[in-house]
N, C-alpha and C positions, 0 to 999 in steps of 0.2 A: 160440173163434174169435179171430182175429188183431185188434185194435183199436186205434187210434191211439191216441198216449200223450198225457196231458195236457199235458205239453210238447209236443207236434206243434202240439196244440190253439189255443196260447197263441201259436206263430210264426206260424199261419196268419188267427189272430182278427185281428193288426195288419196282416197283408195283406191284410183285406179281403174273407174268401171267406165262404162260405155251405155248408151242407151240400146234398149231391145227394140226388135222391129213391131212395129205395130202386127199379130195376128187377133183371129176369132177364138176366144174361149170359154167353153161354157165352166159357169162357176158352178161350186158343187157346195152347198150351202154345209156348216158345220156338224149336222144332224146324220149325212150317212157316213160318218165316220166309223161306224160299226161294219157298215157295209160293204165299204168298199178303205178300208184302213191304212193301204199303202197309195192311195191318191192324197195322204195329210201329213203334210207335217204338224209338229205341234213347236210353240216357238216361245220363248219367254221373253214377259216384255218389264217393264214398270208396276203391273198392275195385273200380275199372275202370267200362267203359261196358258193359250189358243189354239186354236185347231184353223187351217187355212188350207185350203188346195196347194199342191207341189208347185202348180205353174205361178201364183203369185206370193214366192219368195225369195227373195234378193238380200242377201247378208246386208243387214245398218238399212237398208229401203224400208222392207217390211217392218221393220220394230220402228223405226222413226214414224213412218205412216198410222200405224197401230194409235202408238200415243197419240199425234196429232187428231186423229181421228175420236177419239174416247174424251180427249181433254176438249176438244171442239161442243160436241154432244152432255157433256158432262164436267163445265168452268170449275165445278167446287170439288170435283174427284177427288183430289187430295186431303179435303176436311169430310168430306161425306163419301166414302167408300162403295163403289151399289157391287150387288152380289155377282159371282163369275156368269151365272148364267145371261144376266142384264149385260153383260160386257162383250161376251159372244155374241151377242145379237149385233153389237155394235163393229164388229169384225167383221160379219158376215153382212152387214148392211155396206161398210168399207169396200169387199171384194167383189161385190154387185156394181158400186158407180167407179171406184180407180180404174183412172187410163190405163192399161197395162203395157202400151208402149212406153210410156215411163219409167218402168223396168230397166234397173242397171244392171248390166251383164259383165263379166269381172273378167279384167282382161291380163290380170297379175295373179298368179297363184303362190300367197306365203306357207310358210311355214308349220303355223296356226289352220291354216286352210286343209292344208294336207293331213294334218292329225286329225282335225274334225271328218273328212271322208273316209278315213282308216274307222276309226273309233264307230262311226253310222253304218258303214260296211259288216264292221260286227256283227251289229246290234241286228243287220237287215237281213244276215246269212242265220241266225239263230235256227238249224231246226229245219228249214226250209218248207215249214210247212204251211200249210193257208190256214188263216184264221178262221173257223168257223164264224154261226151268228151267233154273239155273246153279248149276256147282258150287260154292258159295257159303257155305261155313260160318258157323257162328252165330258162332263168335269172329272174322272176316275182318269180319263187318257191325257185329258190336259194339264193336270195342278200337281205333276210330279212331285215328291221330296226326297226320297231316296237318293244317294250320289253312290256314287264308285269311280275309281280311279280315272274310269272311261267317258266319263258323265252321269248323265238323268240316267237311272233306271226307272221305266212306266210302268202301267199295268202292263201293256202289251208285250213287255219283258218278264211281268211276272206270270201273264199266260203262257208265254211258250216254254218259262221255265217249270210251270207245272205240268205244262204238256208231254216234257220232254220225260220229266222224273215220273210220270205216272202211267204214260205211255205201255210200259212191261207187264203192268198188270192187265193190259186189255189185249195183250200179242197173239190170243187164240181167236181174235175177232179181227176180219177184215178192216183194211183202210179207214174206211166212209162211219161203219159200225162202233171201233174204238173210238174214232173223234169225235161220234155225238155222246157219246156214253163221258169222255173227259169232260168234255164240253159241258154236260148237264151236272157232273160234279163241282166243274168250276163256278159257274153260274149259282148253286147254293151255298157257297161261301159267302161271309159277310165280308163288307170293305174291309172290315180289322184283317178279317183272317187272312183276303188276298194280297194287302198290307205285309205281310209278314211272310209271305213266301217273294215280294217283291223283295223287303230286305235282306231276304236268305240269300237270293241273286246278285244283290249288291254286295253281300260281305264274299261272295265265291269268287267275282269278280276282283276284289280287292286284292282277295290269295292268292290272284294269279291263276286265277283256273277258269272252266267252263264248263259247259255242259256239249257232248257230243251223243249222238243215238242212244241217249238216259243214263251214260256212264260220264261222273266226274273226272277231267283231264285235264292236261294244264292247259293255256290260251296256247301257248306256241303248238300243242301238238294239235289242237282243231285245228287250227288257221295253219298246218301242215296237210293235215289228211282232207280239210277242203280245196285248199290249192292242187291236190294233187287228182281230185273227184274233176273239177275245171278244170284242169288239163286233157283230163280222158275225156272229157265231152266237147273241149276244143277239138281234139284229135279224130272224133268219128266223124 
């Protein structure tokens, strides 16, 4: 069985983590990331960005494991490249045999830690809306390039950001009815074209702005009139 290497050991001992207790978890292979989209992170390694169930990821565990794993499977990676999809495979064979008590659990929270929760809290409150089933490939959600102040902007940013802006034109049709209708517009876009509503998001992002019920606002006044949507639902 697959086990962290004593060097993993010794990076993770001076940041501070703890091993997890051993539970049962079932793995959820890299494939229904369409499906079920907020059970994945997506994570960047040496050798592109992965799709990986939430339960096994561990800041410096997972990415040290990753490589290990790929360079294990594949000595000459670095002179003969194999394509992302051969490499997920290799992820997902990883998250089938790793111990998962092995799992360090971080018992220090910096500085860096806390910006990255802000920053993913964003990205995670977009919209609040569920992602329909979209044709959405595993390497479209994983091989990011787009940046913004904030970080990675995905597809899955540039979905909700199309969702958001397109939304008003279907406001005479119910809930369920406008999403599949977005949805089937999105889906006949080419990579390029969703490409480029990705980068729109990133440069919005960049101005300091966002997107709130299909109106452009600044960051501070969504993450105002959010905080203050959570508070009334703390209160009922």
């Amino acid at each position: 069985m697959f086990r962290t290497s004593k060097m993993c050991y010794g990076v993770l001992a001076k940041a501070g983590y703890r091993t997890a207790a051993s539970k049962p978890i079932e793995f959820l292979p890299s494939r229904l990331v369409v499906e079920k989209p907020y059970n994945f992170h997506a994570i960047h390694t040496n050798y592109g960005w992965f799709i990986i169930p939430k339960p096994y990821y561990a800041y410096r565990w997972t990415t040290l494991n990753i490589h290990k794993a790929i360079e294990d499977r594949y000595p000459d990676i670095k002179e003969v490249p194999r394509s992302h999809e051969v490499l997920q495979e290799v992820v997902d064979d990883w998250g089938r045999t790793v111990d998962i008590s092995t799992k360090p659990i971080m018992t220090k929270t910096t500085r860096a830690d806390i910006k990255k929760q802000k920053d993913e809290a964003l990205y995670r409150t977009q919209l609040k809306e569920d992602i329909p089933s979209l044709s959405i490939s595993s390497k479209q959600t994983a091989v990011p390039k787009k940046r913004s102040r904030l970080g990675t902007v995905t597809f899955i940013h540039a979905w909700n950001y199309y969702f958001s802006i397109t939304h008003p034109k279907y406001s005479h049709l119910d809930k369920k009815e406008s999403r599949r209708e977005i949805a089937n517009e999105w889906n006949a876009l080419t990579t390029e074209e969703k490409d480029d509503y990705r980068e729109a998001y990133a440069n919005l992002l960049n101005d300091g702005k966002d997107i709130h019920k299909g109106k452009i606002v600044s960051r501070e006044e969504k993450l105002k009139k959010q905080s203050k949507k959570k508070k009334k639902s703390e209160d009922k």
